[in-house]
C-alpha positions in Angstrom: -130.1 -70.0 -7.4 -133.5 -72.3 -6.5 -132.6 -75.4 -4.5 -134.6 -78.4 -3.6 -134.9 -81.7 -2.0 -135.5 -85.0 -4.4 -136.3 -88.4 -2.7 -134.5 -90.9 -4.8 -134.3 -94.7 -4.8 -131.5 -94.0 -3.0 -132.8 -91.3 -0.1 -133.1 -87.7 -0.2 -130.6 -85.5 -2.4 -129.9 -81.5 -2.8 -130.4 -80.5 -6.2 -130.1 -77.3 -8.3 -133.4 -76.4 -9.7 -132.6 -75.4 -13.9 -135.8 -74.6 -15.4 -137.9 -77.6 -15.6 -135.2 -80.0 -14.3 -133.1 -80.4 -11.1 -129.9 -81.4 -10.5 -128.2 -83.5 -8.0 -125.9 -82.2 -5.4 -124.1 -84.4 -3.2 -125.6 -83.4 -0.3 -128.3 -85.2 1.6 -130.7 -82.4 1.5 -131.1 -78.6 1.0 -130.2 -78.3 5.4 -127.4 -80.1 5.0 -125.7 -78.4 2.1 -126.5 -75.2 3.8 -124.2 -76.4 6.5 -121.2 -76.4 4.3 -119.8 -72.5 4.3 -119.0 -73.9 0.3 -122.6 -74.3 -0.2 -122.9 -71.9 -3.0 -120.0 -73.1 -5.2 -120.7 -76.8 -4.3 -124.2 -75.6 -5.9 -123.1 -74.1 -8.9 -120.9 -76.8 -9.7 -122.6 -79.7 -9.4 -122.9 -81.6 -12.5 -125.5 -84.8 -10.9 -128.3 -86.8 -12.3 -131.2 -84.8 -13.6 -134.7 -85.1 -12.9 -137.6 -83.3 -15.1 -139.2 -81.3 -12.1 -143.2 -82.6 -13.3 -142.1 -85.8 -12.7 -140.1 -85.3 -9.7 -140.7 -86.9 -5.7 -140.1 -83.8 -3.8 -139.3 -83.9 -0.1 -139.5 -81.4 2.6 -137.0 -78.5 1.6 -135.3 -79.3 4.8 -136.6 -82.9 6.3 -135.0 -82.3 9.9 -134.8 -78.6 10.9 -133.9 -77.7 14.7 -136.8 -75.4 14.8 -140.0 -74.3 12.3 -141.2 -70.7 12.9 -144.8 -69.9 11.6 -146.3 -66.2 11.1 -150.3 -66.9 11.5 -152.3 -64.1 9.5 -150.0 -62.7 8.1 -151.7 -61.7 4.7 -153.6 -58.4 4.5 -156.3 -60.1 2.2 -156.7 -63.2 4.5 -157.1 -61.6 7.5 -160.0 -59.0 5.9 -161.7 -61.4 4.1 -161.8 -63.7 7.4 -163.5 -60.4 9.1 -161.0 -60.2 11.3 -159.3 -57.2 12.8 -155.1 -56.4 11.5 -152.9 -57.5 13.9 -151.0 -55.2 15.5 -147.9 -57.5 15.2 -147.6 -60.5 13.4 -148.8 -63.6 15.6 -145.7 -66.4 15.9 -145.7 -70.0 16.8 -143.7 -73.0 16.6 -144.5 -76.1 14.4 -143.1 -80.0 14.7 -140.3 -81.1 12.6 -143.4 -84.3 12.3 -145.9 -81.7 10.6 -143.2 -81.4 7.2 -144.7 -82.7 4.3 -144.1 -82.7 0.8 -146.5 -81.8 -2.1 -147.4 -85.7 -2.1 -146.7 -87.0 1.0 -149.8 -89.4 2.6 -151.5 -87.6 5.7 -153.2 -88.8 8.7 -155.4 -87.3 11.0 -154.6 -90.5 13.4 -153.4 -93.5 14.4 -156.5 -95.9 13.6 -157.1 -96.6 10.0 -160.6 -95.5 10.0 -159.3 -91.8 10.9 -156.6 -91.9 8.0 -157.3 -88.8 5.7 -157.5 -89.7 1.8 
């Protein structure tokens, strides 16, 4: 099962991805669905407004996690064609909850609007 995270006129929503389309779970987003032991059946069952994925406003998978792990170089290809040396071990770090963004969320590299990134 593929699940997602819709803004709506109405906020975020879950939904069920089906194909092209997804549809609404009554859950605020994919984290806190998750958080119900239920989450699978509440899934499956869930019979909401569709959206035709194209078309749809996708948010953040999960818009308020309590932590973001990254792996950095972590891609055989990536890491040769960068003429870098393998790793040994994977390199870790740790990411803002702030630095989430959607497919089409707006982006700035600042505060002033001359540093605002198009």
């Amino acid at each position: 099962m593929r699940l997602t995270t819709l803004r709506t006129p109405d906020g975020t929503r879950a939904a069920r991805v089906e194909g092209g389309s997804a549809v609404e779970i009554d859950a605020r987003d994919v984290g806190a669905l998750l958080a119900d032991p239920a989450w699978r059946e509440r899934a499956a069952a869930a019979d909401g407004p569709r959206h035709d994925l194209a078309d749809a406003d996708l948010a953040p998978l999960v818009p308020r996690p309590g932590k973001i792990f990254c792996v950095g170089l972590n891609y055989r290809t990536h890491i040769l064609e960068m003429g870098r040396e393998l790793p040994e071990h994977p390199t870790l770090f740790a990411k803002f909850a702030e630095a989430l963004r959607s497919r089409w969320s707006p982006t700035s590299r600042g505060s002033s609007p001359s540093t605002r990134a198009t």
